[in-house]
C-alpha positions in Angstrom: 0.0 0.0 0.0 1.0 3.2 -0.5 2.2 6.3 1.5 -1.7 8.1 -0.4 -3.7 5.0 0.3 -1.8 4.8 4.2 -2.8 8.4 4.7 -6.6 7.6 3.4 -7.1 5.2 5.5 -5.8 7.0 8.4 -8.2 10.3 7.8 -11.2 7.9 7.1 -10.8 6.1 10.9 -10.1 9.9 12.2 -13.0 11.1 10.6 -15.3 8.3 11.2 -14.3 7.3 14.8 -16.6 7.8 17.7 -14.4 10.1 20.5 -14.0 8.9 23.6 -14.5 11.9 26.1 -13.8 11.9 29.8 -13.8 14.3 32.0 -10.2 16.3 33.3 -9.9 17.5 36.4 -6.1 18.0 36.2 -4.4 19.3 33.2 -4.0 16.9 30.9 -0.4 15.3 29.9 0.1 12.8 27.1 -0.2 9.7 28.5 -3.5 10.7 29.8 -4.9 10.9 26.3 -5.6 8.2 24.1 -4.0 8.1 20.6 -6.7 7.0 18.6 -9.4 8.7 19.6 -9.4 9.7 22.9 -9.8 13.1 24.6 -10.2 15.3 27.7 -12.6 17.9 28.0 -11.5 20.4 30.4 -12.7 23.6 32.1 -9.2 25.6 32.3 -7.8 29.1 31.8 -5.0 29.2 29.1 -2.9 31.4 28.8 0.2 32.4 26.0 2.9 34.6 26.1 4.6 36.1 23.6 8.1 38.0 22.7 7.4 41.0 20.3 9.4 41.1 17.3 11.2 38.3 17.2 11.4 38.7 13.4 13.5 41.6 13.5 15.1 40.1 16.3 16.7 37.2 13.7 16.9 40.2 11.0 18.8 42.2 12.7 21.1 40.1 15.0 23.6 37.2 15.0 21.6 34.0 15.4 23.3 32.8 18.7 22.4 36.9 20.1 18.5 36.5 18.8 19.0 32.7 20.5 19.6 34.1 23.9 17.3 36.6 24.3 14.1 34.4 23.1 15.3 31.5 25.5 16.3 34.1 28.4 12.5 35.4 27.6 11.2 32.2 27.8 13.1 30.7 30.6 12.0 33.4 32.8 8.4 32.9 31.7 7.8 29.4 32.5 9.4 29.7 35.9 6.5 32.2 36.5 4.5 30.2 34.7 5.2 27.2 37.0 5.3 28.9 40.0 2.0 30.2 40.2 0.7 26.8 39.7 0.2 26.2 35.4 1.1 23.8 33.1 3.3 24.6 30.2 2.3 22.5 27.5 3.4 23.7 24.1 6.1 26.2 22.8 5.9 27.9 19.4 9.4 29.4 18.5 9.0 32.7 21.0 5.9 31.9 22.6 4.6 29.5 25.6 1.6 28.2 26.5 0.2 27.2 29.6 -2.9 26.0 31.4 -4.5 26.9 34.6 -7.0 24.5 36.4 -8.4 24.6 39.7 -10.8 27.2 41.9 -8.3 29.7 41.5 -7.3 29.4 38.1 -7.9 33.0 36.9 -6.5 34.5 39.9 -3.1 32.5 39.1 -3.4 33.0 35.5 -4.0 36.9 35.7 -1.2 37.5 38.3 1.2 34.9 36.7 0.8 37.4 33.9 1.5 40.5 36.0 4.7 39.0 37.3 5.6 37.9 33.8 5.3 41.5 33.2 7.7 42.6 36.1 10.3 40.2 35.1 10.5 41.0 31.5 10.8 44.8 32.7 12.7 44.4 35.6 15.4 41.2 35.1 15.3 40.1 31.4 15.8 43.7 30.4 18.4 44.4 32.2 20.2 41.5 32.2 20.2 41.5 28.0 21.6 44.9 27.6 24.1 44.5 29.8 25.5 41.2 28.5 24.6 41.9 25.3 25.6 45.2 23.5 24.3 45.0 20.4 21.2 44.9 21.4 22.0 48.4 23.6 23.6 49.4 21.1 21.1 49.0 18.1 18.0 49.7 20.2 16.3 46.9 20.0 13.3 46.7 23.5 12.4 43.5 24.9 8.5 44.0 24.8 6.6 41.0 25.2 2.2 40.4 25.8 0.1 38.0 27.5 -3.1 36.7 26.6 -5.6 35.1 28.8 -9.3 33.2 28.3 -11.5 31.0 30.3 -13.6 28.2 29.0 -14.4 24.4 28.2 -11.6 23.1 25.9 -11.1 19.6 23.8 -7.4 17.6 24.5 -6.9 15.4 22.2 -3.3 14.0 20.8 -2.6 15.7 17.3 0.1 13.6 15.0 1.2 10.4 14.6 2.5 7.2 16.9 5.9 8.3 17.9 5.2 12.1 16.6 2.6 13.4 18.7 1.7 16.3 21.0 -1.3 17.7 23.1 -3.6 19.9 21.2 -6.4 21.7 22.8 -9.5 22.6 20.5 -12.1 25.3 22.0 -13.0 29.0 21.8 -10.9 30.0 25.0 -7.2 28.8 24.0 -8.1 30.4 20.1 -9.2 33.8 22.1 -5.8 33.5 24.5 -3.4 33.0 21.7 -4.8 36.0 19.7 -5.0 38.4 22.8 -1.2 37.6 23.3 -0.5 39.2 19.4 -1.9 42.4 20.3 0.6 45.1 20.4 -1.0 48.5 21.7 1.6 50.8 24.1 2.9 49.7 27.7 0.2 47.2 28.0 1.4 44.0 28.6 -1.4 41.7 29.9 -5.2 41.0 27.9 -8.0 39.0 29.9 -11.5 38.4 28.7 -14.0 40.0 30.6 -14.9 36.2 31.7 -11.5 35.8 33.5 -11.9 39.4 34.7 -15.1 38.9 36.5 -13.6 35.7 38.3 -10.3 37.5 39.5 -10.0 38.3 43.4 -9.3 41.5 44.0 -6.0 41.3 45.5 -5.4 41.0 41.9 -7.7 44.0 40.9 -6.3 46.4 43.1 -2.7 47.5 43.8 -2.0 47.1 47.5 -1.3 50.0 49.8 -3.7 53.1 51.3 -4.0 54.6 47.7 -5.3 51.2 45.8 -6.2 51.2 42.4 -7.6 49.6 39.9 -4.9 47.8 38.2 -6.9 47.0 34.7 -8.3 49.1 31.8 -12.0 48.4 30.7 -13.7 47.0 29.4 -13.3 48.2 26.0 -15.1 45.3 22.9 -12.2 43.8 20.9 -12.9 41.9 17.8 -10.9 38.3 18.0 -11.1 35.3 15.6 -14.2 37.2 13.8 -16.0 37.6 17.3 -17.0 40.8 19.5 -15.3 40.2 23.0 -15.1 42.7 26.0 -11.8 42.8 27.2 -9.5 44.0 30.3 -5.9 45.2 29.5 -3.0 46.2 32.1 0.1 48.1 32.5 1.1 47.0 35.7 3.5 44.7 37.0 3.8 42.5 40.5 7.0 41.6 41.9 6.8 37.6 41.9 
């Protein structure tokens, strides 16, 4: 048989399979998920973050400089990530994304985003221009966003036996991953109204006597073709 007629047959028992759903109460990892034609439904936050301009950050710099600034971007992320309790589960070139499960999963998600925030300002910054001059030197800012939506999502194992990763199908990772592409001034962090509503407010407000409202909104957005209301912040937490 051939490789057309292996791949035929393939797509028909995809296509024509029954799924087998269960429930996830835990974020999903690969061996949870059934090859074939199993899948988790799950009722998770997800949130990506992405590095700005990492096009002209391979244009305009040596590939080992653009190398260390994406993984010194992303190394710093996913130990926010992690520390505030998600689950990183894919990485496309300069972005990450995790999930959040749990009662407090859009508390963890929103703040993990705020910290994000003060470590890209506050350490990766820093830490780039000093050990790297050209980026100094040629102007290049480390600017990065975070996108964040609530929902009901679909797990299911994309790919082939030995060539396979976790996909998740639903409205809310579509909506995070196209938050995190917005590039408007010094705001760094997007949330659907959704996640918004569910926040505590020790992540609404700054802390001190003069608390404020750390988010802007909401303001309607259009996203994948749809009207959302949305929340966007400037500030930053220390983690």
């Amino acid at each position: 048989m051939g490789l057309a007629d292996d791949i035929d047959s393939a797509v028909t028992r995809i296509v024509c399979s029954d799924w087998d759903i269960q429930k996830g109460t835990v974020v999903p990892t690969t061996d949870d998920v059934k090859l074939s034609n199993g899948a988790k439904e799950v009722d998770a936050v997800y949130l990506y973050a992405d590095l700005a301009d990492s096009t002209g950050l391979a244009r305009d710099f040596t590939r080992t400089t653009a190398a260390k600034v994406i993984r010194a971007y992303l190394d710093a992320t996913c130990r926010v990530i992690r520390a505030r309790g998600g689950e990183i589960r894919s990485f496309d070139g300069d972005r990450v994304m995790a999930i959040f499960m749990g009662s407090s999963k859009n508390t963890n998600a929103a703040r993990c985003a705020l910290q994000i925030h003060y470590v890209v300002r506050q350490i990766v910054t820093p830490k780039v221009e000093a050990n790297l001059s050209s980026i100094k030197n040629q102007g290049f800012q480390i600017k990065h966003c975070v996108g964040i939506d609530t929902g009901t999502a679909l797990v299911v194992r994309g790919g082939v036996r030995g060539h396979n990763d976790l996909v998740s199908i639903g409205r809310a990772p579509n909506v995070a991953a196209k938050l995190s592409d917005i590039r408007n001034g010094g705001y760094r962090t997007y949330v659907t109204q959704a996640v918004f509503n569910q926040i505590r407010e020790d992540t609404k407000f700054s802390s001190g006597e003069n608390r404020q409202l750390m988010w802007d909104g909401p303001y309607t957005r259009e996203v994948g073709g749809e009207t959302l209301s949305v929340y966007k912040s400037s500030w930053w937490s220390k983690p």
